[in-house]
C-alpha positions as CSV (number, residue, x, y, z in Angstrom):
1,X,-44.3,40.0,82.0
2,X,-40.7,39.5,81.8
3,X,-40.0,41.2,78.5
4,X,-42.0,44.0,79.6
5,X,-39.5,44.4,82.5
6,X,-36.6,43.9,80.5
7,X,-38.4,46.7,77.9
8,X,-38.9,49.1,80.4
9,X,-35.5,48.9,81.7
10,X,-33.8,49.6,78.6
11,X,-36.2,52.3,77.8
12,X,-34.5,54.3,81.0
13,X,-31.1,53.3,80.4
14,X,-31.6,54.2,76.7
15,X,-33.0,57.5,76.7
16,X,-31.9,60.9,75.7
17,X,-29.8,61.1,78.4
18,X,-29.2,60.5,82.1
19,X,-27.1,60.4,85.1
20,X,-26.4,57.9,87.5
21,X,-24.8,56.7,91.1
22,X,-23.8,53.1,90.8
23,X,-22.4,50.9,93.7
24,X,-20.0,47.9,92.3
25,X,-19.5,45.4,94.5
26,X,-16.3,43.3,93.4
27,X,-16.3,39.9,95.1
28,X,-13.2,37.8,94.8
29,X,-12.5,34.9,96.9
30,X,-10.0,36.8,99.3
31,X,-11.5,40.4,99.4
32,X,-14.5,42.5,98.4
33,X,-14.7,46.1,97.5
34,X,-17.1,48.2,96.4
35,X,-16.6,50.9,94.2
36,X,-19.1,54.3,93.8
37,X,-19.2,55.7,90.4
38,X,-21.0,58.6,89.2
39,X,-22.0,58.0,85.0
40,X,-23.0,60.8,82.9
41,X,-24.7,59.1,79.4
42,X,-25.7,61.1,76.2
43,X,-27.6,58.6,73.5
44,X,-27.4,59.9,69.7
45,X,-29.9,59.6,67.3
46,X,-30.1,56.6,66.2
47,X,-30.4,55.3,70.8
48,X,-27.1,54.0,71.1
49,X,-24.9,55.9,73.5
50,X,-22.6,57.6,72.1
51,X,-20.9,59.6,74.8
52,X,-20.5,58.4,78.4
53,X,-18.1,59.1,81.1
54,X,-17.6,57.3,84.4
55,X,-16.0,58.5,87.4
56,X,-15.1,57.2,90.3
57,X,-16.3,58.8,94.0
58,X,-15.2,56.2,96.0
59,X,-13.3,54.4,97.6
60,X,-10.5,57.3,97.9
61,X,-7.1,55.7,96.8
62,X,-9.5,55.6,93.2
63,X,-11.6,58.6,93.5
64,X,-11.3,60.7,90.1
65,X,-10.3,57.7,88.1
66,X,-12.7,58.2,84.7
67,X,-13.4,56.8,81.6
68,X,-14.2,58.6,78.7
69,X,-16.4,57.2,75.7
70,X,-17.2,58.5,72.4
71,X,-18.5,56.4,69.9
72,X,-16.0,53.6,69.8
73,X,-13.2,55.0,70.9
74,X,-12.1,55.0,75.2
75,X,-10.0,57.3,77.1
76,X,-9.0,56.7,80.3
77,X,-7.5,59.4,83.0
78,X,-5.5,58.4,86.6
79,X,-5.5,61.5,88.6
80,X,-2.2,60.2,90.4
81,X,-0.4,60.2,86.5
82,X,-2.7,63.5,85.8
83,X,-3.0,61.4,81.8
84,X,-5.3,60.6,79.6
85,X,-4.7,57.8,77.9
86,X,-6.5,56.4,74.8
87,X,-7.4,52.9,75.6
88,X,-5.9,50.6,72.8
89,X,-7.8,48.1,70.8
90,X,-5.7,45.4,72.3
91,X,-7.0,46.7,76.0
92,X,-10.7,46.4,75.2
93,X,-11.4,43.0,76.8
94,X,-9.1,44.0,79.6
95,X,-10.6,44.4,83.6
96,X,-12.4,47.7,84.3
97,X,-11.1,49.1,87.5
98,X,-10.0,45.5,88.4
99,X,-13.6,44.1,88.1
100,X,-15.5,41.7,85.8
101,X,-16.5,44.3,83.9
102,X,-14.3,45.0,80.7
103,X,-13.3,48.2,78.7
104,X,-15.5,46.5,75.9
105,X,-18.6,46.7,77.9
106,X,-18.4,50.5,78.7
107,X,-18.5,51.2,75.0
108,X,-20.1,47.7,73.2
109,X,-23.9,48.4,72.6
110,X,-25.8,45.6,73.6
111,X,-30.2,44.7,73.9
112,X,-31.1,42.3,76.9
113,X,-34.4,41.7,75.0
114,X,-32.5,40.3,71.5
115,X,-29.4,39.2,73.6
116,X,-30.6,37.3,76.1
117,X,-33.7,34.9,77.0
118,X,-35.5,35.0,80.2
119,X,-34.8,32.0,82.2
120,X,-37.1,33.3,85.4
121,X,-39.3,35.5,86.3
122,X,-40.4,35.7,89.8
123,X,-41.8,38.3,92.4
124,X,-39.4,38.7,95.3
125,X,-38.7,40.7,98.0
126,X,-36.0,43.2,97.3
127,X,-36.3,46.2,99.9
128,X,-39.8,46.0,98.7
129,X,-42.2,44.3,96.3
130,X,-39.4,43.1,93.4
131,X,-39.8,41.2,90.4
132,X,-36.2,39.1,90.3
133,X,-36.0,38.0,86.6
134,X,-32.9,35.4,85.2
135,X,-31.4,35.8,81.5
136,X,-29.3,33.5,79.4
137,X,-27.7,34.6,76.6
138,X,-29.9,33.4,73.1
139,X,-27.8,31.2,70.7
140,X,-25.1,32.1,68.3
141,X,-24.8,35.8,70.6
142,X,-21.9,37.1,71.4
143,X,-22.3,38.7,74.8
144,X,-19.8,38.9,77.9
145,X,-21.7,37.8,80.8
146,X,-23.0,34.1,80.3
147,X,-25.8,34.8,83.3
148,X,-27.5,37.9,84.7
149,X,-30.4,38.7,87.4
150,X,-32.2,41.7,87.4
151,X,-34.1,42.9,89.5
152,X,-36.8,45.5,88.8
153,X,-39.5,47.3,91.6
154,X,-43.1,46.0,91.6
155,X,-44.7,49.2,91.7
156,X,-47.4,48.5,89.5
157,X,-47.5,48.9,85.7
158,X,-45.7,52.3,85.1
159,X,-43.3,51.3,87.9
160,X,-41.0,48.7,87.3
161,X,-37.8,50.6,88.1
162,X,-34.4,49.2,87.5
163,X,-32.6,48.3,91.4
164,X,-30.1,45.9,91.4
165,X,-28.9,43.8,87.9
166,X,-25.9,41.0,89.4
167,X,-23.4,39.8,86.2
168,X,-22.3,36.3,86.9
């Protein structure tokens, strides 16, 4: 099912720890770029991550550009400046390395299962055997992005690995 996906998926991206390589793609109507960015998580007790830091690998006029997070608070370092900055409250909502993506959502703990409601479920091919599931968010939530798709490996039951999640 659906919710099973969506469960599974935040049980990876909410455990103890983890480290990931993500590709952004930023998409504006007179350019794209993409953006490789190394993040190194560390969840507290209670599963919320407390500690994060992104850094970007690529492309190279923004490699080293990283974000720090602990608890609520953001730091932000420029290797060209050689700063940190503390991000302000007043910044939070602003662009994250110039994409949709905003300071808020490095550090604002969010659930897609009591966020959002599935819209679709359906098996696709992604590189593979794919389920491609829609969300909405539920009513009266307060969430950034008004649509996502995710889309999760149909591996069988113990396989239902996170690939590609778009943020419309």
């Amino acid at each position: 099912s659906a919710s099973k996906v969506i469960r599974q998926h935040e049980d990876i991206f909410r455990s103890d720890g983890q480290v990931a390589l993500l590709e952004m793609r930023v998409v504006r109507p007179q350019s794209t770029r993409t953006l490789r960015i190394r993040f190194w998580f560390q969840n507290g007790e209670n599963g919320g991550q407390d500690r994060s830091l992104a850094r970007v690998e690529a492309p190279g006029a923004e490699r080293g550009v990283a974000s720090l997070r602990l608890g609520n608070k953001m730091w932000s370092f420029v290797p060209s400046t050689g700063r940190v900055q503390q991000v302000p409250e007043s910044m939070m909502m602003g662009s994250w390395m110039g994409s949709d993506w905003t300071n808020d959502d490095l550090v604002r703990e969010s659930s897609l299962l009591d966020d959002y409601r599935v819209i679709s479920c359906k098996n696709v091919d992604h590189d593979g055997p794919a389920f491609r599931i829609e969300v909405r968010p539920r009513k009266g939530r307060e969430v950034t992005w008004p649509r996502m798709v995710i889309y999760a490996r149909d591996g069988g039951e113990n396989d239902l690995l996170p690939l590609t999640q778009e943020y419309y």
